[in-house]
Phi, psi and omega in degrees: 000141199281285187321131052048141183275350179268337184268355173277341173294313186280326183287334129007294200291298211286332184247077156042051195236359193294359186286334205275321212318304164231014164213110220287175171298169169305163180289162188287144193246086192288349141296335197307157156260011162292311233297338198251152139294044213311161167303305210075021180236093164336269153014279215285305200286330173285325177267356158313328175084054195082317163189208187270138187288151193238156198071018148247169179279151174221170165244155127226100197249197158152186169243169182336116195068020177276320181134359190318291208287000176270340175280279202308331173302307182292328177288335189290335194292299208278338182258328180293327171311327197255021155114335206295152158245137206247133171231155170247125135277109213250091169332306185265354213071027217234008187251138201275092196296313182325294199289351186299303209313273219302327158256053151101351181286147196292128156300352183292313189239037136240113179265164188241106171250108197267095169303187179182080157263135180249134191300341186206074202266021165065218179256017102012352203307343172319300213305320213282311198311278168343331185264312171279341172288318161305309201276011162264337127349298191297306172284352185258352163271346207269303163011281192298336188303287168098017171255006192259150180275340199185114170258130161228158184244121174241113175243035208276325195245021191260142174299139194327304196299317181313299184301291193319342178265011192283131177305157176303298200317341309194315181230356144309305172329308169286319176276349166288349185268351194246327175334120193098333212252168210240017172242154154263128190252122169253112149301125190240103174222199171250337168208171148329133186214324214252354186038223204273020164282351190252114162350274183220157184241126164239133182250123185280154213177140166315121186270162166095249176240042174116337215216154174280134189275166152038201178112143191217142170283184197184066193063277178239357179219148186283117156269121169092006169321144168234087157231189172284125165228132179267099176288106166230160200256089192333283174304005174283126186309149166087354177065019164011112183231149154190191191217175199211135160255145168201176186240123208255185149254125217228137193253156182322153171039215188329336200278354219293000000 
């Protein structure tokens, strides 16, 4: 990863954040209505039981063109809205500062930490394992800052084996470090990657018959996506699942 633990460090620095460095927020109160992140997706958020839970590992997966980065996007918009600082840690590079603006994220309060895994690394497979081993790197420093309301790992797009080879201990790790804590950690993949370290899971899907529904642009962003998302709760007794249909804001091309 071109950033460096000394330039995450110093970038850190620079936007008055080196104190969280070793000193985390007060502990999370799980009465509290703080406990959550909301989407800022009515729908989604009502069956979350307000929003994605903070001081947990949470997923949000699905495959290409399911609504992942339009969901995520209104959760980094709706947490920069209430004031929050946000950070992406981006495996591929692959995130679209344009289409962030055009759904509401402030650029102000976000940082963007830019990986470089590569989609098609030949017999090179190393190459990817090392990169994705940084940019987990990346997220257990931002982890520790302990000022961000929702931290994410966008792996959405890496090759599968490269995660699959990611240790379990790997989000063990992570969630003991957010336990207690004002942050909501989101993992962004294409499939399940934290198994039962992860909270709650939402998994995205085509809505409707099967196909993404309806929809208009609006400058840089798809109005009107229809999909399904199915939710589970690892830590629920009974493994807790349900669904939800809604309609994202779906951003150009690949983010869909």
């Amino acid at each position: 990863m071109p950033l460096a633990r000394a330039d995450l460090e110093s970038l850190l620095r620079a936007r008055q954040l080196d104190r969280t460095l070793t000193t985390s927020l007060p502990p999370l109160d799980p009465n509290d209505d703080g406990a959550v992140a909301p989407s800022g997706i009515t729908a989604l958020d009502a069956r979350l039981g307000g929003g994605l839970p903070r001081g947990q590992l949470s997923e949000l997966v699905g495959p290409r063109s399911s609504g992942r980065t339009s969901v995520l996007l209104q959760l980094l918009a709706a947490a920069t809205a209430r004031g929050e600082l946000v950070a992406v840690v981006d495996a591929l590079d692959m995130l679209d500062v344009e289409s962030a603006a055009a759904a509401g994220v402030d650029l102000d309060r976000l940082l963007w930490v830019r990986g470089h895994v590569v989609t098609s690394p030949g017999m090179c497979r190393d190459l990817n394992q090392r990169a994705l081993e940084q940019a987990i790197r990346a997220v257990a420093l931002v982890l520790q800052a302990g000022n961000f309301g929702v931290v994410v790992f966008d792996a959405a797009e890496a090759p599968s084996d490269a995660v699959r080879r990611l240790p379990f201990t790997t989000w063990l790790r992570l969630q003991r470090m957010i336990e207690g804590s004002q942050t909501a950690c989101v993992l962004l993949g294409s499939e399940p990657m934290a198994r039962s370290s992860a909270g709650l899971t939402v998994k995205l899907g085509a809505g409707g018959a099967g196909r993404a529904g309806g929809g208009k642009f609006t400058d840089r962003v798809f109005e009107g996506v229809e999909v399904e998302a199915r939710i589970v709760r690892a830590r629920a007794h009974g493994r807790e699942e349900a669904t939800v249909a809604l309609t994202t804001v779906a951003s150009d091309g690949d983010y869909a």
